[in-house]
Each structure stands twice: as structure tokens, then as C-alpha cells.
N, C-alpha and C positions, 0 to 999 in steps of 0.2 A: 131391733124387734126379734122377737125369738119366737119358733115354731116347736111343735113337740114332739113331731118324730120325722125321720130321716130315712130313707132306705136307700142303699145301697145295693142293686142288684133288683130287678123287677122278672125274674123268672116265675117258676111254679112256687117256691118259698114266698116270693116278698109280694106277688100279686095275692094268696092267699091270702096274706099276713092282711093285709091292706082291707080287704075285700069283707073278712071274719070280722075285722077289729073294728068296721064303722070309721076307718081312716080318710071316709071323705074331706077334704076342703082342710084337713088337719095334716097331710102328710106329703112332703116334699120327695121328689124320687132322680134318684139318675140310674141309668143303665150304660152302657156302651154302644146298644143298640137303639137304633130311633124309636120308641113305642107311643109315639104322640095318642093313634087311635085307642090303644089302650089306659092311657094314663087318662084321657076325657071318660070314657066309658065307666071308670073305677072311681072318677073325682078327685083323684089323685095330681098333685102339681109336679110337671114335669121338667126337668131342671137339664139346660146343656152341657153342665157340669158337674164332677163332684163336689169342687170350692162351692158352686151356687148351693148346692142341695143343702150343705153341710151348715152353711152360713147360718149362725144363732139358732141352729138346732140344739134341744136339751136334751136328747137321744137319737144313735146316729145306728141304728140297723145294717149290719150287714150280711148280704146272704148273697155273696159272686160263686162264681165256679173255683174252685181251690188254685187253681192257677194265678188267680187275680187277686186271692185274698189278702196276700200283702201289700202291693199293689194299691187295692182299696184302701187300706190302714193307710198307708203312706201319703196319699193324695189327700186323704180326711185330714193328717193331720196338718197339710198348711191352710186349713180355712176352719179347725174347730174351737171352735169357745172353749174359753176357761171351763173348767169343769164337766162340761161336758161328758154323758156317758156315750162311750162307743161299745155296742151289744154285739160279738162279734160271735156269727150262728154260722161259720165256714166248717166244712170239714175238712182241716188239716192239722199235719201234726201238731205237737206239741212244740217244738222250737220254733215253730209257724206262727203261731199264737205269742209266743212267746218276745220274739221281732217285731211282731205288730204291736204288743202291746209297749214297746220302748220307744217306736216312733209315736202312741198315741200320748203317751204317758208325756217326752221331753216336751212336745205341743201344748202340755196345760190339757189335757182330755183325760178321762177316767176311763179304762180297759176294763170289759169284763168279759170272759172266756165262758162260752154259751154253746153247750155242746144239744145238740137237735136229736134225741135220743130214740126216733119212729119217723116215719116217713108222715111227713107235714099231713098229706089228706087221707083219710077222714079226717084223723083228728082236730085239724085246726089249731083255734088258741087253745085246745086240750093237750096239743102236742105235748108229749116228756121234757123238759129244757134243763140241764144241768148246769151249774153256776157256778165259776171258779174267779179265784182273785181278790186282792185288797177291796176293791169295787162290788166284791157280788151282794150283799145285802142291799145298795143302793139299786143296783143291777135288778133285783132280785123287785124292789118296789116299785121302778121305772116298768118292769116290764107286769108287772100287775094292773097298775093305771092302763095299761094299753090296752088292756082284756087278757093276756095268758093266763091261763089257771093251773097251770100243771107244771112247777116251779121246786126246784130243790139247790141250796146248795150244798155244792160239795168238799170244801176247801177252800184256802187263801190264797192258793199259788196259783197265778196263770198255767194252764198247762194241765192241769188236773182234772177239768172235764174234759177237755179232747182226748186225755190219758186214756180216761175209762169208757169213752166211747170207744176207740180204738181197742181195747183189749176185748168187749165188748162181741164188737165186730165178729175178731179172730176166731174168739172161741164161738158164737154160734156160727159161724161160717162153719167152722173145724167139725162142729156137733152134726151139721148140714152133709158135712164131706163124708161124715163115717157111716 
């Protein structure tokens, strides 16, 4: 049986994500952290695992701490379905993204590199999302059906939206500094 979204990471990103998108009774979640009272309060199914969460999911959300985000990729990929999109909204670099998306890829999963281009609240599903990789137009439709509105891709190559977040970053930080 298969489910239609998957989160990975239940912070301020994926409880948002959840919350905005009407993801009651539709969305499977694991954390690393216990959040049962949370995941009841949100409608959200909460899962012991990442294998559980991921299991015949048809998109698998990921929003961990950059620490974790390979990590998460790597664990998604011994429990993801064929095909599967894994929507990967970490902020880290590019060879980051780039790893992950080779363990999601040999597993039969479809990678797409999803850079978070504004801070999740306000905006919500308004948020900015950039879309890179073989995968980002399917990417690009999985994450439309969820509610996101504010959707661009950028490029075929994994690695290309974190690119330009990352240069992004520098220069307004650098414009900040001066």
C-alpha cells in the first residue's frame, strides 16, 4: 500500500510543511526525537523508524539538521520504493547533496535537490524552493500536488540548487558585512 508523503525531520520546516499543507491522516513522519504529542496534535502518523516512515511512500521529504542529512538519505534508501521521489530541502553543500543523491538513486529512488530559498515562516507553501536534477520536473509536480506554490527549476545536475543557495547566502551576508 503506498502513502503520499513522508517526512523526514519534524522540526520547524516539516511541522510547518505538515500543518500549511492539510497533511492530516496523509502523512507518515519520523524524527530522531520522540514527538508522539506532537505528531497526534498535527494528525500526522508517527513512525519509529525511518524504514517505517519511508515504506511505500511516493515522496519522501526531507528537512533534518545538515548534520543528519546524509544520514537520512542513507537510511531512506534501504526501505524506498522503486521510483520513489526523495525531495531533499537540507541545507548543505553540494557534494552533500550530491552523495545522497547516489545512495537514493542505486536504491531505485528518484533524488531531487530542493534548495529552501527564505526562511520557511511566513511564507509557508509560499516558501521559494529551487529544483535541481534528472528528477526536478517530476520533483517539481510531486511537490505542487502537496500545496507548494512558489516553485522554480533550476538545472539538471544535483547540486545546482544548493549551488546557488549557497553563493546566495555569501553575497547577501558579504552586502550585510559591508
Amino acid at each position: 500500500m503506498t502513502h503520499p508523503i513522508t517526512l523526514i525531520g519534524y522540526g520547524e520546516a516539516g511541522r510547518t510543511f505538515a500543518r500549511a499543507g492539510g497533511w492530516e491522516g496523509a502523512a507518515r513522519v519520523f524524527d530522531l526525537k520522540p514527538l508522539d504529542a506532537l505528531y497526534a496534535e498535527d494528525g500526522v502518523c508517527g513512525c519509529g523508524s525511518s524504514a517505517d516512515a519511508v515504506a511505500g511512500a511516493s515522496a519522501i521529504v526531507s528537512v533534518v539538521t545538515a548534520d543528519q542529512a546524509l544520514v537520512a538519505a542513507q537510511e531512506a534508501a534501504r526501505a524506498i520504493a522503486p521510483d520513489a521521489l526523495f525531495l531533499d530541502m537540507n541545507s548543505v553543500a553540494p557534494q552533500t547533496k550530491r552523495d545522497a543523491a547516489m545512495a537514493i538513486e542505486t536504491a531505485g529512488g528518484r533524488y531531487v535537490d530542493v534548495a529552501v530559498m527564505s526562511p520557511v515562516n511566513p511564507a509557508r507553501m509560499a516558501v521559494p524552493l529551487f529544483l535541481s536534477g534528472p528528477h526536478a520536473q517530476a520533483g517539481l509536480d510531486a511537490l505542487s500536488a502537496l500545496g507548494f506554490t512558489n516553485l522554480r527549476i533550476v538545472g539538471d545536475a544535483v547540486g545546482r540548487a544548493s549551488t546557488i543557495k549557497m553563493l546566495r547566502s555569501v553575497m547577501y551576508k558579504g552586502i550585510e558585512a559591508l
